[in-house]
N, C-alpha and C positions, 0 to 999 in steps of 0.2 A: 206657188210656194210662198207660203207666209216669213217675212223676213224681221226683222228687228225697226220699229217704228211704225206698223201697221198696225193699224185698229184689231183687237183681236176679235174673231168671231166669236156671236153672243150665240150661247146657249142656254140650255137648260136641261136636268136630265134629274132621273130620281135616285136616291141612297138608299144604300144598305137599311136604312131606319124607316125606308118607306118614304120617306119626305122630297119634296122637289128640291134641288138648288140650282138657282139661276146667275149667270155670271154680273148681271146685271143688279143684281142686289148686294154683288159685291164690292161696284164702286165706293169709290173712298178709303178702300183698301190695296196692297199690294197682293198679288194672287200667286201662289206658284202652281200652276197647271201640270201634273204630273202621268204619263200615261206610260203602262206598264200592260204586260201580254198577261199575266193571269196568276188569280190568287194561291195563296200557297207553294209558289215555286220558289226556289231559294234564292234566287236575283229580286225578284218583285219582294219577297219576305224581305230582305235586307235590305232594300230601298224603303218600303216603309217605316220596318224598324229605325231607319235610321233618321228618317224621318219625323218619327216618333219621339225618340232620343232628346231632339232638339225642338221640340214640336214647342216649350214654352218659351226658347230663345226667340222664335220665329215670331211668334204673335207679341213676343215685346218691341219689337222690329217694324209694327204691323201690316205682319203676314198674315193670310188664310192658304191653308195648303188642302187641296182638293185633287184625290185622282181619279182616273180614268180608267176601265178596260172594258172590256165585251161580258166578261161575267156578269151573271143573272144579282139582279139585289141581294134572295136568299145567300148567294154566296159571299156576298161584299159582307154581310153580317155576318157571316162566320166568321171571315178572315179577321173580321175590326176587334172583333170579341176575343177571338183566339189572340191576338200578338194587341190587344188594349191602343188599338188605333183610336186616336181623339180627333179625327178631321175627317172630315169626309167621304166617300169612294162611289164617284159615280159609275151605275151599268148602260151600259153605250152599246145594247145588243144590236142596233140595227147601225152600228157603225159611223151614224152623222158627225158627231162630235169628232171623233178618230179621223175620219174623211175633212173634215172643215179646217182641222187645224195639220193634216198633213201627218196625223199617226198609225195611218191605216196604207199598207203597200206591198209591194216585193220585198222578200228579203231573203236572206239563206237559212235555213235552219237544218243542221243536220248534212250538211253538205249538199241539199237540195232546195231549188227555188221553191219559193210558196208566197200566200199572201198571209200577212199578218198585221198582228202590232209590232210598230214600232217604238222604242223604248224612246222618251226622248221630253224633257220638259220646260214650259214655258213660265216664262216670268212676268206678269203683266201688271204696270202700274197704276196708281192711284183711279187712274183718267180711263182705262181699260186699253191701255197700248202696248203693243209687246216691245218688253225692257229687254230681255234677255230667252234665249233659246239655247240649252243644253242638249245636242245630239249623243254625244260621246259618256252617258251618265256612269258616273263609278259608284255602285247601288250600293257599298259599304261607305263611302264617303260622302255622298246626294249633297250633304247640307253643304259642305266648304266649297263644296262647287258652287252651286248658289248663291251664298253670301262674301263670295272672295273678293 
């Protein structure tokens, strides 16, 4: 389990726009790492949006906010266009990312075990260490959790 002060795991994985991004090209920046079960649902929708919202307070802060889930690229490009996402959204179809950073596991859905995403976002600093880890995300309120 990755905990607060640990080097975060480097990745790399491609966006909705086709292109690669790599965490490592993100040093020198603060990162929030954001992983959500799937586009278009109304928790992930309002997590972005909200996201969104705040998306020019973030980068005056400087933040890069990049998320995560299992959906295909084509999809990450619908979603980004459809609700005018300005950051990133990477597809993690074979799970790595999800699996490395502890977002991929059991959970209940529906009153039944399954495996899934887990919702849950990382905050990683300048130097690529994790600052901060949100388990508990409130998807209408994402940003004040983050920056409180």
């Amino acid at each position: 389990m990755l905990k607060i002060g640990d080097k975060a795991p480097v990745f790399a994985g491609m966006t909705g726009e086709g292109k690669q991004w790599r965490l490592e090209d993100a040093l020198g920046k603060k990162v929030v790492l954001y992983f959500y079960p799937k586009d278009n649902t109304s928790g992930c929708t309002a997590e972005a949006c909200n996201l969104r919202d705040n998306y020019e307070r973030f980068i005056s802060l400087g933040y890069e906010i990049v998320g995560v889930s299992k959906d295909s690229i084509s999809s990450h490009k619908r979603f980004a266009e459809k609700f005018s996402l300005p950051f990133p959204l990477i597809s993690d179809t074979d799970l790595s990312i999800m699996q490395a950073y502890d977002a991929w596991g059991e959970k209940v859905f529906c009153g039944k075990k399954c495996m899934g995403t887990i919702r849950k976002t990382y905050v990683i600093d300048e130097n690529g260490v994790i600052e901060d880890i949100i388990e508990k995300v409130d998807t209408k309120a994402h940003t004040d959790q983050i920056l409180k």
